[in-house]
py3Dmol code that shows the C-alpha trace and the ligand (Angstrom):
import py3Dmol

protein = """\
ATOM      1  CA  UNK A   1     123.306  53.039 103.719  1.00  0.00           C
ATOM      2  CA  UNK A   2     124.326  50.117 105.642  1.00  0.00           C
ATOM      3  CA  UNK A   3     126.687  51.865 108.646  1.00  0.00           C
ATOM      4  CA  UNK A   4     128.983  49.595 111.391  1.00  0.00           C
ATOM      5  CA  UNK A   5     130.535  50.641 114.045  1.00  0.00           C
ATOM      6  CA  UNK A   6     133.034  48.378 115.922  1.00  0.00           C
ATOM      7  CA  UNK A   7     134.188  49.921 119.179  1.00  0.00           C
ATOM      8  CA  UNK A   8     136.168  47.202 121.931  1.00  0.00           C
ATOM      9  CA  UNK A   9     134.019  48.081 124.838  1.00  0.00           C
ATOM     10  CA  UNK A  10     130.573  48.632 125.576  1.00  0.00           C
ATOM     11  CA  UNK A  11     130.636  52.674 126.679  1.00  0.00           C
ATOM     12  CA  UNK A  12     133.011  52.982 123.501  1.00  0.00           C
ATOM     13  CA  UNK A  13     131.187  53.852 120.445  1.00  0.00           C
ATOM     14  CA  UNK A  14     128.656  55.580 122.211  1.00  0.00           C
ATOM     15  CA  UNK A  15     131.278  57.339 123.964  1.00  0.00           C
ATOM     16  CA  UNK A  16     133.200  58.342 120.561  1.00  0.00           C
ATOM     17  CA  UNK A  17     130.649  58.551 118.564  1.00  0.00           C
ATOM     18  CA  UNK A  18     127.055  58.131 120.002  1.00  0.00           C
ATOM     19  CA  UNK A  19     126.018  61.484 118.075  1.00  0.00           C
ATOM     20  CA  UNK A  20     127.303  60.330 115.180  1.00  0.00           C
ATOM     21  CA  UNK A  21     125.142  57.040 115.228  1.00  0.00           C
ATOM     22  CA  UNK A  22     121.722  59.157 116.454  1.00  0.00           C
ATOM     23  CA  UNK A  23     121.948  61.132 113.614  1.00  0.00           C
ATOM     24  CA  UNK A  24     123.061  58.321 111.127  1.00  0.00           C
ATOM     25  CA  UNK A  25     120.004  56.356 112.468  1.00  0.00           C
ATOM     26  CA  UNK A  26     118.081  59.265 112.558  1.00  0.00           C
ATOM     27  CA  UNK A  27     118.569  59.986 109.022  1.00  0.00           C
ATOM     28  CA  UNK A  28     117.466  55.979 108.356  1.00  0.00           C
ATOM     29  CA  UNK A  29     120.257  54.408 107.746  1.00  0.00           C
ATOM     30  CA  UNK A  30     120.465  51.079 108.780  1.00  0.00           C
ATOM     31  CA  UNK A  31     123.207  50.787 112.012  1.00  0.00           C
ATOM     32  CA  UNK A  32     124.939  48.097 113.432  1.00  0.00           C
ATOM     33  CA  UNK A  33     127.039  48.524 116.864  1.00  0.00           C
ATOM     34  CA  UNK A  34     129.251  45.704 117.484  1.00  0.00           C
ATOM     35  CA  UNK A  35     131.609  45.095 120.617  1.00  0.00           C
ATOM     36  CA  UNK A  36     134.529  43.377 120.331  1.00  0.00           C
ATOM     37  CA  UNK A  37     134.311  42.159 124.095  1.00  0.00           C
ATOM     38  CA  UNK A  38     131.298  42.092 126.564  1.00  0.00           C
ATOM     39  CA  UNK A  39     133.590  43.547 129.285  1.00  0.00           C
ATOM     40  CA  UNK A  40     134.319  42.169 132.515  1.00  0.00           C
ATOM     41  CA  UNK A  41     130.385  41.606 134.507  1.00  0.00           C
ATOM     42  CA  UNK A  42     129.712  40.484 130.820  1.00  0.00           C
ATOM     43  CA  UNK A  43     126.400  39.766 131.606  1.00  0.00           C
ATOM     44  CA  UNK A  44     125.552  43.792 133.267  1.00  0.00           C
ATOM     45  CA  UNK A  45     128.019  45.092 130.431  1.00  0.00           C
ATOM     46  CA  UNK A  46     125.513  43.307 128.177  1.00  0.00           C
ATOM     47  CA  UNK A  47     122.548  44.593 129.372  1.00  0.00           C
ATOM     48  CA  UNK A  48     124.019  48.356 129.458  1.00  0.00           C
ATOM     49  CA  UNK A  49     124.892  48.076 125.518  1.00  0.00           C
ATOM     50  CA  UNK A  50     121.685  47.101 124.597  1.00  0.00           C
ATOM     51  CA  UNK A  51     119.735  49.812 126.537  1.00  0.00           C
ATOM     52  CA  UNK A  52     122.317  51.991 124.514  1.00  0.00           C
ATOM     53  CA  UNK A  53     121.788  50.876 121.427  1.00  0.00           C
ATOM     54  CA  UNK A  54     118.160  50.814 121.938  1.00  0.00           C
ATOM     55  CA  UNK A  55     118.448  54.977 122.561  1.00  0.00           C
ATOM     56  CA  UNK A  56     120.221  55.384 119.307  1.00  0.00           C
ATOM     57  CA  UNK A  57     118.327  53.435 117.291  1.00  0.00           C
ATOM     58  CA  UNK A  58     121.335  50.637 116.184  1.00  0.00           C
ATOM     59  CA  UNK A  59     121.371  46.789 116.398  1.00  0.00           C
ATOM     60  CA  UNK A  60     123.954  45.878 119.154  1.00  0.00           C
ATOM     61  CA  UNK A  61     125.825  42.468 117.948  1.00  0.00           C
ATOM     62  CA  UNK A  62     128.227  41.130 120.546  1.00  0.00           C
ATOM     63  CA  UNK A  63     131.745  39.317 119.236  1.00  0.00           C
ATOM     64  CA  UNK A  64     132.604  37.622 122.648  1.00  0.00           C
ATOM     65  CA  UNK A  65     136.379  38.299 123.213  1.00  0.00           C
ATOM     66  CA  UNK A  66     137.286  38.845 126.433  1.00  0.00           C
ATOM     67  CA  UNK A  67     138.252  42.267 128.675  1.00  0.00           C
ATOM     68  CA  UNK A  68     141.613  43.299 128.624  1.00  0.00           C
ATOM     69  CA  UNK A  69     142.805  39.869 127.202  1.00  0.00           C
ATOM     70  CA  UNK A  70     141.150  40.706 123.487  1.00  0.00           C
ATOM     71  CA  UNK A  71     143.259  38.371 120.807  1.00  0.00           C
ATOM     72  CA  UNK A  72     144.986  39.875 117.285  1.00  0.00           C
ATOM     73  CA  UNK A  73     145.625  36.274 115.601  1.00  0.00           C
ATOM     74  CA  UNK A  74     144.797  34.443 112.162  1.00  0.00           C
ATOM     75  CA  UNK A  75     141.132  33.041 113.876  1.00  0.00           C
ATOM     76  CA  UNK A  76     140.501  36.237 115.187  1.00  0.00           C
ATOM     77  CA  UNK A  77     141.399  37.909 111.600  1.00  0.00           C
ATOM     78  CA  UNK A  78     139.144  35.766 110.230  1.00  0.00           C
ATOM     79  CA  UNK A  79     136.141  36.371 112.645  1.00  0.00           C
ATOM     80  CA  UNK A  80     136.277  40.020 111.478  1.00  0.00           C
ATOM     81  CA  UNK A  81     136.379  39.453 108.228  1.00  0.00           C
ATOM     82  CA  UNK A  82     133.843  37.177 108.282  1.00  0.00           C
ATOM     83  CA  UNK A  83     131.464  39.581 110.296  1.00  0.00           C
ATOM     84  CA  UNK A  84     131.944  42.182 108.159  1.00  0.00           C
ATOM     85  CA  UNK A  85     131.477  40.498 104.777  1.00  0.00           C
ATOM     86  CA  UNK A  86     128.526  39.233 106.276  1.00  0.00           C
ATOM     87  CA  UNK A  87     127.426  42.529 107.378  1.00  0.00           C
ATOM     88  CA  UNK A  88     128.473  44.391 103.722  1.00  0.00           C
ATOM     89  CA  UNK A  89     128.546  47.846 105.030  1.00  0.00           C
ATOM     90  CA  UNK A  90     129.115  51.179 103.225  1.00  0.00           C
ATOM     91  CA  UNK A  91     130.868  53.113 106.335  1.00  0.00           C
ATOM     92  CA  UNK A  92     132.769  51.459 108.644  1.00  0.00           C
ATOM     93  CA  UNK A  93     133.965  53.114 112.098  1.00  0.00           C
ATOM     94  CA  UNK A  94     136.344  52.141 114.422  1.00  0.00           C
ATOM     95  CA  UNK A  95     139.136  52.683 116.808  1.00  0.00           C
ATOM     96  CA  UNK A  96     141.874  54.700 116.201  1.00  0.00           C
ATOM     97  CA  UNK A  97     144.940  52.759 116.384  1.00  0.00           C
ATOM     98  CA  UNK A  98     147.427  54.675 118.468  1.00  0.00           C
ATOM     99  CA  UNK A  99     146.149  54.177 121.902  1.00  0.00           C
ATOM    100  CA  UNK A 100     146.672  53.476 125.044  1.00  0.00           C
ATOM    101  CA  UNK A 101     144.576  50.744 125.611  1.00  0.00           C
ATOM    102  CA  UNK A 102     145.265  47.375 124.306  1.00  0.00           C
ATOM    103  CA  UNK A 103     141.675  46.292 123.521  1.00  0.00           C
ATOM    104  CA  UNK A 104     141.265  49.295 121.795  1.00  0.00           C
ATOM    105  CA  UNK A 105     144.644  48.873 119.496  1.00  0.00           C
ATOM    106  CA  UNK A 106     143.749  45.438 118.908  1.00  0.00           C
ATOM    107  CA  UNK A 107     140.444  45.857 117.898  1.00  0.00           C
ATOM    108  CA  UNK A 108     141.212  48.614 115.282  1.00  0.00           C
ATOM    109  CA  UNK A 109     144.213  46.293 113.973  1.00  0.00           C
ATOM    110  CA  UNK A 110     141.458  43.397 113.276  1.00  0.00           C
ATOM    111  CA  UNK A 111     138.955  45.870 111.633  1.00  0.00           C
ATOM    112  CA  UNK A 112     141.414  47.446 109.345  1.00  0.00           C
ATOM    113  CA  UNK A 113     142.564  43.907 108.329  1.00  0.00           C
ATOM    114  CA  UNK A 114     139.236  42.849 107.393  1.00  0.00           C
ATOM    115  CA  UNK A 115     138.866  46.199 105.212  1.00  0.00           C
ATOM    116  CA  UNK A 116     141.556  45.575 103.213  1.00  0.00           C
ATOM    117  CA  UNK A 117     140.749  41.941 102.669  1.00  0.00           C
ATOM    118  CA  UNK A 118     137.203  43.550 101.923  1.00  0.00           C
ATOM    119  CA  UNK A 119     138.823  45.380  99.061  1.00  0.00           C
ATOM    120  CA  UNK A 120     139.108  48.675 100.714  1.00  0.00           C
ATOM    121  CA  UNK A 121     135.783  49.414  98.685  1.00  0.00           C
ATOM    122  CA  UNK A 122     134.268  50.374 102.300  1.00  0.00           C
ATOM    123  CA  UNK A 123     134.245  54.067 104.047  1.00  0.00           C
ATOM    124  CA  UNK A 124     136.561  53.268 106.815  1.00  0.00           C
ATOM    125  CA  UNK A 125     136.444  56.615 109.805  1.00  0.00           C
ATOM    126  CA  UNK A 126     138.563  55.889 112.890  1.00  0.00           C
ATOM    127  CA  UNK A 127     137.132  57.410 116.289  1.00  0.00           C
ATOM    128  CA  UNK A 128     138.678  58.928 119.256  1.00  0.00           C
ATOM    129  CA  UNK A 129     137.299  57.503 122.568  1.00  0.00           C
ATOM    130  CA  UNK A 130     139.638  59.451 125.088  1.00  0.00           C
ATOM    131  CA  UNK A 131     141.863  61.759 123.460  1.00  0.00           C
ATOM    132  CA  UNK A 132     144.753  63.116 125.674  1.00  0.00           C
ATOM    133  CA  UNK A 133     144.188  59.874 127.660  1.00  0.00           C
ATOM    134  CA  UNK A 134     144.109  56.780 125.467  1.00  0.00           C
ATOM    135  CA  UNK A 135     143.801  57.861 122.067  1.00  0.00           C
ATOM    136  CA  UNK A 136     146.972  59.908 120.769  1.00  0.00           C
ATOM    137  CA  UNK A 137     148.345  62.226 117.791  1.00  0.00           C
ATOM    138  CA  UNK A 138     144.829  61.593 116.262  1.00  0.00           C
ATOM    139  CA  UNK A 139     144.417  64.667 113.402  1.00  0.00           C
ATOM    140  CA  UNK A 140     140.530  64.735 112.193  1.00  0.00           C
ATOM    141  CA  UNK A 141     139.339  64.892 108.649  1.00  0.00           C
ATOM    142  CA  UNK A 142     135.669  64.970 109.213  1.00  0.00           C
ATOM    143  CA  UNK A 143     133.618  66.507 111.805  1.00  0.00           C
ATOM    144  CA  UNK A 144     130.388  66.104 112.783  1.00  0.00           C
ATOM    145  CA  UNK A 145     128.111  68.413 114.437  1.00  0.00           C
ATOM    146  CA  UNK A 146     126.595  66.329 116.843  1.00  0.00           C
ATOM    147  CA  UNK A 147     124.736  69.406 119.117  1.00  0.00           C
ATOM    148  CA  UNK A 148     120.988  68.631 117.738  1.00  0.00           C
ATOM    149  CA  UNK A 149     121.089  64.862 119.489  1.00  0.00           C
ATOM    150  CA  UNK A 150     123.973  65.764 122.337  1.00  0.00           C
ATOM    151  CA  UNK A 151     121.045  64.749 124.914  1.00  0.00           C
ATOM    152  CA  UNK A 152     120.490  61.785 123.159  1.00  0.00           C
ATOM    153  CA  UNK A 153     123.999  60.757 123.255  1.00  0.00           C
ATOM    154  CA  UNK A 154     124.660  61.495 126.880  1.00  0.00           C
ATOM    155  CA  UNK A 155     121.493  59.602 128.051  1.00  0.00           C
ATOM    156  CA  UNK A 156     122.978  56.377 125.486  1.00  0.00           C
ATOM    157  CA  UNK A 157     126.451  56.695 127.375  1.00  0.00           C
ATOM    158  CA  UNK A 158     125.280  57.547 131.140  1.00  0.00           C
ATOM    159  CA  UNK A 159     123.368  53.970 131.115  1.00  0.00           C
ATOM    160  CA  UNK A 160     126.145  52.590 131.353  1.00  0.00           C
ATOM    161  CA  UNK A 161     126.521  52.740 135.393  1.00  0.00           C
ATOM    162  CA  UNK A 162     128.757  50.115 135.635  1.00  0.00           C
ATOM    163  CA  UNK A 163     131.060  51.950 134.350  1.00  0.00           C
ATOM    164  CA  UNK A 164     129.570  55.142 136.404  1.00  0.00           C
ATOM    165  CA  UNK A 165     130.001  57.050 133.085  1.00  0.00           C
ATOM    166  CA  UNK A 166     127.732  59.863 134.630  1.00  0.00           C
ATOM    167  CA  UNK A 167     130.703  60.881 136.945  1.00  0.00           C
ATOM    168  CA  UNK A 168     133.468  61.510 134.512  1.00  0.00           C
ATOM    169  CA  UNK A 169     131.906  62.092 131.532  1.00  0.00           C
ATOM    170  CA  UNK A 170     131.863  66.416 132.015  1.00  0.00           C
ATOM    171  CA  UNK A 171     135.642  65.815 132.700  1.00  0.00           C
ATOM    172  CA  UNK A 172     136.445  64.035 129.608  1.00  0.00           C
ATOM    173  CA  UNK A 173     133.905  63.599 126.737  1.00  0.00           C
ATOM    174  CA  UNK A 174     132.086  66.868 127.411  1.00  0.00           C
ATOM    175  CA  UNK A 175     135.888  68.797 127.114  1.00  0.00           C
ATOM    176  CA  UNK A 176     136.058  67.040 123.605  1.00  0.00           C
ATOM    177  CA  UNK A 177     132.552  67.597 122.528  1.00  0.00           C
ATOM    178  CA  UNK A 178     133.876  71.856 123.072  1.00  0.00           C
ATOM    179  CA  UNK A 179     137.486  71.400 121.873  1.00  0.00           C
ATOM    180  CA  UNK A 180     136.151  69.424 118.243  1.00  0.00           C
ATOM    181  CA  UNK A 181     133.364  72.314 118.119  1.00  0.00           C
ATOM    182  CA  UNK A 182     135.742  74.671 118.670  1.00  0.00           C
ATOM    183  CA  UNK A 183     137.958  73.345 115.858  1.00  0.00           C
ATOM    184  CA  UNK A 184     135.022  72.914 113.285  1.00  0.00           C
ATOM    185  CA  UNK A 185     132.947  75.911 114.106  1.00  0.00           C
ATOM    186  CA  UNK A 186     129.502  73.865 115.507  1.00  0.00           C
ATOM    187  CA  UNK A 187     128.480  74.394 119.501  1.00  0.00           C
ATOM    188  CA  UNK A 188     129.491  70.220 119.601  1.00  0.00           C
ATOM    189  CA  UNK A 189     130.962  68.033 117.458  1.00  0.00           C
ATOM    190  CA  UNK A 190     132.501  64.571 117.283  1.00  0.00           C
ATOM    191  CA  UNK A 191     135.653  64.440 115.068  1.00  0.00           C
ATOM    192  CA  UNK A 192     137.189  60.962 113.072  1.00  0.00           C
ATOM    193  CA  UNK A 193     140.078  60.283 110.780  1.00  0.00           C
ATOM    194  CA  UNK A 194     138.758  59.239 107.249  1.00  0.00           C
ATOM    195  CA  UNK A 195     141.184  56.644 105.702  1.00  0.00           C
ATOM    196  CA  UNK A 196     142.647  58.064 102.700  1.00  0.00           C
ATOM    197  CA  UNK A 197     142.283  55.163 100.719  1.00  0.00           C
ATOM    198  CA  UNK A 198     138.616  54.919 101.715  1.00  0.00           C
ATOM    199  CA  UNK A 199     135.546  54.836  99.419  1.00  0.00           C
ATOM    200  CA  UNK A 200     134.721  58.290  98.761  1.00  0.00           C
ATOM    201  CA  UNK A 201     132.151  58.889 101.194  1.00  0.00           C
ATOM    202  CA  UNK A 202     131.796  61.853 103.354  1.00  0.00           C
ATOM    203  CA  UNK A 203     130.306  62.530 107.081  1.00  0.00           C
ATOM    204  CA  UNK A 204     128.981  65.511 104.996  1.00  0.00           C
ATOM    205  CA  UNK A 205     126.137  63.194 104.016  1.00  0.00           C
ATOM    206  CA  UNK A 206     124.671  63.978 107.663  1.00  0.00           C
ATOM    207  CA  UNK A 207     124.898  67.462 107.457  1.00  0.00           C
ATOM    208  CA  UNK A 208     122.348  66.991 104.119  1.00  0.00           C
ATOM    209  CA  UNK A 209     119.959  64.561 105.485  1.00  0.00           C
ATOM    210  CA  UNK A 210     119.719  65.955 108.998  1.00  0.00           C
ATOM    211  CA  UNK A 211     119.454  69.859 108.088  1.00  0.00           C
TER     212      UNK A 211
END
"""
ligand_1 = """\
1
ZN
Zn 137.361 50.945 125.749
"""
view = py3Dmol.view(width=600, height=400)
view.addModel(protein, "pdb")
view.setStyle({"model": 0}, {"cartoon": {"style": "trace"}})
view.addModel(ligand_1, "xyz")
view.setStyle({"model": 1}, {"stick": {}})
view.zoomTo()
view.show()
């Protein structure tokens, strides 16, 4: 299966989901991480992503809007679209909407535009980048246990030293690696939203391939 993830920062999808995307790779599917903005230091940000990407085993793509000033209008609509029809996944991840953040609320608004236009025929998850923090009253459907790549994941996220991951990371990632493994029963998980409306595809699909 063809697998996207669209997170608004570099240090976001590997930071919501960077198990998730080791063992999706891991299990050979095909995975693209795109970031809806190169971050501020574009050029370092740039770098970081790649090396990150690189660890999981995904294809970093870079969509060029800008840090903190990321657009929601009809050109913008139609860049996502057009990415994504190009791209023709099966599962689509991305940000879940009620956040704090304003990159992060715009770029799940564009995404979830350009799966409907796509005919809702994709697997659309939402993630949870900072929840308590930035992403609020998020329920999960799906859980993932993530605990067989965890080292994997942290050593994708703590690259990112621009954003000194390393130092905060325990404080806030690690706490909702426990919590989501607490909820689903597995040492570590990662935990998304599954559109109801969704293709009928389910994170179980990792549990099968990755036993
Ligand atoms: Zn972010």
């Amino acid at each position: 299966m063809k697998v996207v993830i669209v997170g608004a920062h570099p240090d976001d999808p590997e930071t919501a989901c960077g198990g998730t995307i080791a063992l999706l790779a891991q299990a050979g599917h095909e995975v693209v991480v795109a970031y809806l903005t190169s971050g501020e230091a574009a050029e370092v940000r740039t770098q970081e992503a790649l090396r990150a990407c690189e660890i999981l085993g995904a294809r970093a793509v870079f969509l060029n809007q800008i840090d903190g000033q990321s657009e929601v209008n009809n050109a913008r609509y139609e860049e996502m679209s057009c990415f994504l029809f190009q791209e023709k996944p099966d599962i689509l991840f991305t940000h879940w909407s009620i956040d704090s953040h304003r990159d992060h609320r715009n770029c799940s608004s564009l995404v979830y535009d350009a799966w409907m236009r796509l005919g809702r025929q994709v697997a659309l998850f939402y993630f949870e980048p900072m929840t308590g923090q930035q992403s609020q009253n998020f329920a999960p459907s799906d859980y993932v246990d993530v605990t067989p790549v965890l080292e994997r994941k942290h050593e994708a996220c703590f690259v990112h030293e621009s954003q000194h991951v390393r130092d905060w990371y325990e404080q806030v990632h690690g706490r909702m690696e426990v919590f989501r493994g607490m909820e689903s029963g597995y040492k570590f998980a990662e935990a998304f939203v599954r559109h109801i409306q969704s293709a009928d595809v389910s994170l179980t699909i990792l549990r099968e391939n990755c036993a």
